[in-house]
C-alpha positions in Angstrom: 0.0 0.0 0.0 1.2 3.5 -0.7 1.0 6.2 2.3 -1.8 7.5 1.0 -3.8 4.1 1.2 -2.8 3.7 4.4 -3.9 6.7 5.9 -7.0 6.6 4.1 -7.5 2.7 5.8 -6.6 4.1 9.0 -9.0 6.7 9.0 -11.6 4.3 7.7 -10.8 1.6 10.6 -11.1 4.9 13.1 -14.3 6.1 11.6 -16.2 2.2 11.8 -14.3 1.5 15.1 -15.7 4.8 16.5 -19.2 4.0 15.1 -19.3 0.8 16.6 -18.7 2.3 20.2 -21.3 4.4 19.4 -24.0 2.0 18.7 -24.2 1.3 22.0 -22.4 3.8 23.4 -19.9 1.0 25.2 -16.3 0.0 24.7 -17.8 -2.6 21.5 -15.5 -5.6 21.2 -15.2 -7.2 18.4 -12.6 -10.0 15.7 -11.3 -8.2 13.6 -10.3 -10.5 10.2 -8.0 -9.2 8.0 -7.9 -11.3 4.7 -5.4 -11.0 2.2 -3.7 -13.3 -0.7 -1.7 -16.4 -0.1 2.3 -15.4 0.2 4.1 -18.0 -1.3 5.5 -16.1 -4.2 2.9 -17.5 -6.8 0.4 -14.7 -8.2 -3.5 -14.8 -7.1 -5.3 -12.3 -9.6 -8.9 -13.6 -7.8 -7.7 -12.8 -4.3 -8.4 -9.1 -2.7 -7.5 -8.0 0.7 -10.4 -7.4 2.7 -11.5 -6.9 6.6 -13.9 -8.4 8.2 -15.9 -7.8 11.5 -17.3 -10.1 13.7 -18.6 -8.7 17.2 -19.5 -11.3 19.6 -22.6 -9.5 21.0 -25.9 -9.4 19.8 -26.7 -6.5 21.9 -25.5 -4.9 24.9 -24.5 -7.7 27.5 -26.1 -10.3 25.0 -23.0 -12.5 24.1 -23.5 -14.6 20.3 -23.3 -17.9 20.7 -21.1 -19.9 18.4 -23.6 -22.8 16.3 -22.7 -26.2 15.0 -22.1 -24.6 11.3 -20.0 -22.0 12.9 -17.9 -24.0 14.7 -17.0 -27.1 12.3 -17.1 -24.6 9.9 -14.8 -21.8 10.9 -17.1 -18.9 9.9 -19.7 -16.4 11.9 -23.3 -16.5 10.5 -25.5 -13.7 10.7 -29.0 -13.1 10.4 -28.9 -10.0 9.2 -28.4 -8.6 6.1 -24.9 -6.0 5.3 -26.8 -3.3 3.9 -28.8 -3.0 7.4 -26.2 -3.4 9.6 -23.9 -0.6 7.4 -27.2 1.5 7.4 -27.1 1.1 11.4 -23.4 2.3 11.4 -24.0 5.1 8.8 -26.7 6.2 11.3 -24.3 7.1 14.4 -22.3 9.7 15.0 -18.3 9.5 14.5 -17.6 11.5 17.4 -17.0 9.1 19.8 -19.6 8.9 22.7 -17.0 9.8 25.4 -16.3 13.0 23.9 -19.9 15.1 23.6 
């Protein structure tokens, strides 16, 4: 990544990390995944870097429990769709909470 790109994915990491605090207006944990292309030398044209978020709350002081699938399987499930979940985010303020 150049500078540039990495300041602009720090400031986007601060902005949604900030957001998520604010949805509940609590310290929000979370997994953060970061996915990227295999580094054994060989070139992956199909592989893009990526971040993923996986909080293990399904709302204040309600923790997610891991299922069957999401165990053996190695992936968190959700029964919610993206585009509500960003439209949750884009709805919050990115001041943080502990600073109004």
């Amino acid at each position: 990544m150049s500078e540039a790109e990495r300041l602009d994915l720090s400031a986007a990491l601060k902005d949604t990390l900030v957001r998520f605090d604010n949805l509940w207006e609590m310290s929000f944990p979370y997994v953060m995944v970061l996915h990227q292309a295999p580094t054994d030398g060989d070139y992956y044209s199909s592989y893009h870097f990526h971040i993923q978020f996986h909080p293990p709350l399904r709302k204040p002081n309600l923790l997610k429990f891991l299922a069957g699938p999401e165990i053996g399987g190695g992936n968190f499930l959700s029964d919610t769709s993206p585009e509500d979940k960003a439209a949750e985010l884009i709805a919050v303020s990115n001041t943080h909470f502990s600073l109004k």
